[in-house]
Residue, then its C-alpha position, 0 to 999 in steps of 0.5 A: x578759432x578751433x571748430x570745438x573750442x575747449x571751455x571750463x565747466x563745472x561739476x554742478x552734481x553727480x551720483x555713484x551708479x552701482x559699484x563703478x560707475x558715476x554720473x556727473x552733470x556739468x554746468x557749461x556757460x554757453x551750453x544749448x544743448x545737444x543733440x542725443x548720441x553726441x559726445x563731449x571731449x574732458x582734457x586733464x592736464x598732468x603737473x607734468x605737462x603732459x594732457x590725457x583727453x578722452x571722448x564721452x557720450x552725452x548722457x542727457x536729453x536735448x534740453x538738459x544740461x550736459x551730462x556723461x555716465x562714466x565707467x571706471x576702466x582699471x588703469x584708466x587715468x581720467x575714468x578714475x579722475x572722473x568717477x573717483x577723484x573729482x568733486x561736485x564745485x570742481x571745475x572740469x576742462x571740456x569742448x564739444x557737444x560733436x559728434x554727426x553719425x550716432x544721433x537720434x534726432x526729431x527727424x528720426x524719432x518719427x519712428x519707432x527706435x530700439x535701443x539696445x545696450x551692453x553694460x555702459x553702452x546704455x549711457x547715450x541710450x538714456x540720452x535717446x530715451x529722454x529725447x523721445x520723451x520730448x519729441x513724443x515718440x516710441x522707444x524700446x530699451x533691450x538691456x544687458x547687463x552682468x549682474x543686476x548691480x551694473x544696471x544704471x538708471x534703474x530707478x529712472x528707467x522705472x519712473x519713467x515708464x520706459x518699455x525696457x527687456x532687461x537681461x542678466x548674463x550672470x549670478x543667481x538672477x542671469x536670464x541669459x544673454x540677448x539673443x535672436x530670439x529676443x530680437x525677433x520678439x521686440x522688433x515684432x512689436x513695431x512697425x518700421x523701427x530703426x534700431x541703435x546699439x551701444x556697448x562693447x566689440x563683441x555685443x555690438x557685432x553679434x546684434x549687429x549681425x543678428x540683425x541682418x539675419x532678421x532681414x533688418x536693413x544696414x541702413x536702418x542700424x547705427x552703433x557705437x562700440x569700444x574695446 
């Protein structure tokens, strides 16, 4: 048998997060829960034959339901089946949760963790934000985002009291792009933090290296980028 079965779930609920985005809950029958930063796989099958997978950051807390935050990519064939095709009651094919190397767990949640996000980087970040919660630790959210409109989980991020520096890089609202600075202030206010980054190539590098600047050591620093 496959170490990572694949399964049907279905699309218990979902809600549009700004202009391109979609956060979708999936009801899986044997679902226990996962570990914050794994990621589950979504397979769709084509009339064709043919089968596009593609791999997405779990969203949600230790003990919540399975939940992924998906961005709409131009061209892309399950971003736009996921955000804009598909329907709550549908049934969605899915294996995992997998995933060992960008996790926060219990272990690691004895100390303090800066979370720091570009864009939809911030999808799995909210699942260490909620894992935080139950394990009564601390977190800071450093956010960057184009506009204010691409920001997700405002209204949560509010609610739930989150410690959150938010920056805007462009339009009438930008406050500029996270920078050494910025780091050097909210790593101030921890003792011993780890440290875990999310978003694209670019931002995740430039933290990344900014943060070995600021004498962080590599070993307290995971990350996850694409493109």
């Amino acid at each position: 048998m496959a170490r990572f079965p694949w399964g049907y779930g279905t699309i218990e609920s979902s809600f549009d997060l700004g202009d391109t985005g979609r956060h979708l809950e999936i009801s899986l029958p044997e679902w226990t829960g996962a570990k914050a930063g794994q990621h589950i796989d979504i397979r769709l099958n084509h009339e064709d034959g043919s089968k596009t997978v593609r791999s997405y950051s779990l969203s949600s807390g230790p003990t919540d339901a399975a939940q992924i935050s998906v961005e709409r990519v131009e061209g892309g064939v399950m971003s736009t089946f996921l955000v804009d095709q598909v329907k709550d009651g549908d049934k969605v094919e899915v294996r995992g949760p997998i995933g060992s190397k960008f996790i926060y767990d219990e272990e690691k949640a004895q100390r303090p963790a800066i979370l720091i996000g570009g864009g939809s980087g911030v999808a799995p970040l909210r699942g260490m934000w909620r894992a935080a919660k139950n394990y009564g630790s601390t977190v800071k959210l450093v956010y960057s985002v184009r506009t204010p409109d691409k920001a997700w989980f405002m209204d949560e991020i509010e609610a739930e009291g989150v410690d959150m520096l938010l920056k805007i890089t462009r339009g009438e609202h930008a406050t500029g792009r996270v920078n050494k600075e910025d780091l050097e202030s909210v790593i101030a206010e921890f003792d011993n933090p780890r440290f875990y980054i999310c978003g694209p190539n670019a931002f995740v590098d430039f933290i990344d290296e900014t943060l070995v600047e600021l004498n962080i050591e590599p070993g307290d620093v995971e990350k996850e980028k694409w493109g």
